[in-house]
N, C-alpha and C positions, 0 to 999 in steps of 0.2 A: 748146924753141921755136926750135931750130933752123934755120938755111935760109928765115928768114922775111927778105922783103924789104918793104921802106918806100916808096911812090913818091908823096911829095909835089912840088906846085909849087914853083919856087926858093924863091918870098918865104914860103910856107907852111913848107916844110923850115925855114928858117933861124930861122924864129920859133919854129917846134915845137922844134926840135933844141938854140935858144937856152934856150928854157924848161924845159924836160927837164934839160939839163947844169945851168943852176943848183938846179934842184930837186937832181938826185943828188949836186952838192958839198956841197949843205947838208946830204942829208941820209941819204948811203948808209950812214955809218960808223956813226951812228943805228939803221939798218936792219936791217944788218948784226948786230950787236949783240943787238937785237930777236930777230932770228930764231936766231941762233946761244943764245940763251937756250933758246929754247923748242925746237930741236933737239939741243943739246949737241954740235954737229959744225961746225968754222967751214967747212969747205971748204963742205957741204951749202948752209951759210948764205949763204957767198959768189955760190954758183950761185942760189938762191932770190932772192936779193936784188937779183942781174942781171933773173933774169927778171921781177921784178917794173918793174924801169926797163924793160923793154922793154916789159911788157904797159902802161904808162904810155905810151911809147911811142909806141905803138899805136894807142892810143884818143885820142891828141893828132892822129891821120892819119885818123883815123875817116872817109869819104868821107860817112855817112850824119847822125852827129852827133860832130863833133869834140868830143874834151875841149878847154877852155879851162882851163889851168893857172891863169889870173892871177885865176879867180873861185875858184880852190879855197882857203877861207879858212883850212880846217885841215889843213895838208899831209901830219903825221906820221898822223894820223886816219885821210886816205885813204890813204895809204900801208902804214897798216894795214889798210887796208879791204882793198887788192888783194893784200897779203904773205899774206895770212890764204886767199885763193881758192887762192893757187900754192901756198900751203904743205898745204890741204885736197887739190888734185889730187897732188899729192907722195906723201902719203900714202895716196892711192887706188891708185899708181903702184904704190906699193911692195907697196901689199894684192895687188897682182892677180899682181904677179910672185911672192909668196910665194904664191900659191896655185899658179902656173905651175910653181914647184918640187915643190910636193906632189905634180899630177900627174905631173910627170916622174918623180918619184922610183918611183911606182908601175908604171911602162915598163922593163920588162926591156932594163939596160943597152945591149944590141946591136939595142935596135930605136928607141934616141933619136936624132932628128930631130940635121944637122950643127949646129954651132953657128952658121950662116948661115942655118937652117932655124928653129934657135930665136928668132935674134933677129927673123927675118920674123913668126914664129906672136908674139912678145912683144909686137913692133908693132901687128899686125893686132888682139889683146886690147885694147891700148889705143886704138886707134880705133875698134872695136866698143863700148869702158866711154863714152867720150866721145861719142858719137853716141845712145847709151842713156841720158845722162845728160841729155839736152835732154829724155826722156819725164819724165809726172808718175809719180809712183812706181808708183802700182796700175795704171797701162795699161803700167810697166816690169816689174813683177813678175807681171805675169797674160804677158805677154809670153816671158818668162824661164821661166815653167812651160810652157808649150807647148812652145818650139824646145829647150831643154835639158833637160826632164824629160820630156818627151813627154808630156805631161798631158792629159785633154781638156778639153772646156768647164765640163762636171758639175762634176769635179774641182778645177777652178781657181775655179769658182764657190764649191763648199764651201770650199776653203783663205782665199778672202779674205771669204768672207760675203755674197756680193753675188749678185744672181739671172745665170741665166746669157746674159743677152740683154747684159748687160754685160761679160760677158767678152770675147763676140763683139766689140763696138763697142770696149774694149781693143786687141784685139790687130790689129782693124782699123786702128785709130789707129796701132799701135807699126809695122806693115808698111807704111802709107802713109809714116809717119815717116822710114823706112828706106830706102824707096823716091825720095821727095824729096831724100835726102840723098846718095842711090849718081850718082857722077860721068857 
C-alpha cells in the first residue's frame, strides 16, 4: 500500500491521526505478535501490521463513510477484523507470484522477460487478481474460462452447471466490470 496519500481537512487529520496513534500505541505490539503468530515471520508481521494501521487509517478519511474510532467498542476485534483481510490478500499475493514462477520456470532461460519486465507483468497479475476479486465467484470463474482457457459458452456452461444464457450474462458482467474499472 504503498504511495497512498491521505488528504484530510486540518481539524479532521488531527482527530483522525489523534485517534489512530492512540489506537496503534495501545495496541500494535498486540498486533504484531498476533500476526507474527500466525505467519512465523516477525519482519512479514511487522509490515502486515503497518498495513493494517494504514488501512485503519484509511477508512478514518473515508470521504464517503468515515470510520469513527471512538464508537469502535472492541478494538482488538476489529483489528482483527482488518489484520485478517491484509493477511488474506498477502497470501493471495504470494499464491499469484508462486504461480508467476512456475510459469517462468517453464520459459526457456534466454527468452525471460528483464527483471523490470517481470516486476511490471508481477504488478499488472496483481491488479488484474484485485479487480477480479470485486466479481462474485461464478461470473469470475465463467470469466476466467473464456479469456484464459479460451472456452466457449457450451463449455463453460457444462463446467459450472448452469444453462448457457448464463454464461453469457457472466461474462457480460465480468467485461462491463472491467471496463468500469479501466482508468
Amino acid at each position: 500500500m504503498s504511495g497512498v496519500t491521505v488528504s484530510l481537512s486540518p481539524s479532521a487529520e488531527s482527530s483522525a491521526s489523534r485517534d489512530v496513534g492512540a489506537l496503534y500505541r495501545s495496541h500494535h505490539g498486540w498486533l504484531h505478535g498476533w500476526l507474527r503468530t500466525r505467519l512465523g515471520n516477525a519482519c512479514e508481521a511487522a509490515d502486515l501490521a503497518q498495513d493494517t494501521f494504514l488501512r485503519v487509517l484509511l477508512a478514518t478519511a473515508s470521504a464517503e463513510r468515515p470510520l469513527r474510532l471512538e464508537q469502535v467498542r472492541e478494538p482488538r476485534a476489529y483489528l482483527v477484523t482488518v489484520a485478517r483481510r491484509v493477511l488474506c490478500n498477502h497470501y493471495r499475493r504470494q499464491s499469484l507470484e508462486r504461480a508467476w514462477l512456475q510459469a517462468l520456470a517453464l520459459v526457456p532461460e534466454a527468452e525471460h522477460p528483464s527483471p523490470e519486465q517481470q516486476l511490471l507483468l508481477v504488478e499488472a497479475l496483481h491488479e488484474v487478481d484485485a479487480l477480479l476479486e470485486g466479481l462474485a465467484p461464478r461470473v469470475r470463474e465463467a470469466f476466467l474460462l473464456a479469456q484464459l482457457e479460451g472456452l466457449g459458452y457450451a463449455e463453460i456452461a457444462l463446467r459450472l452447471q448452469v444453462c448457457e444464457r448464463s454464461v453469457k450474462r457472466y461474462v457480460a458482467q465480468a467485461l462491463a466490470h472491467c471496463m468500469l474499472a479501466a482508468p
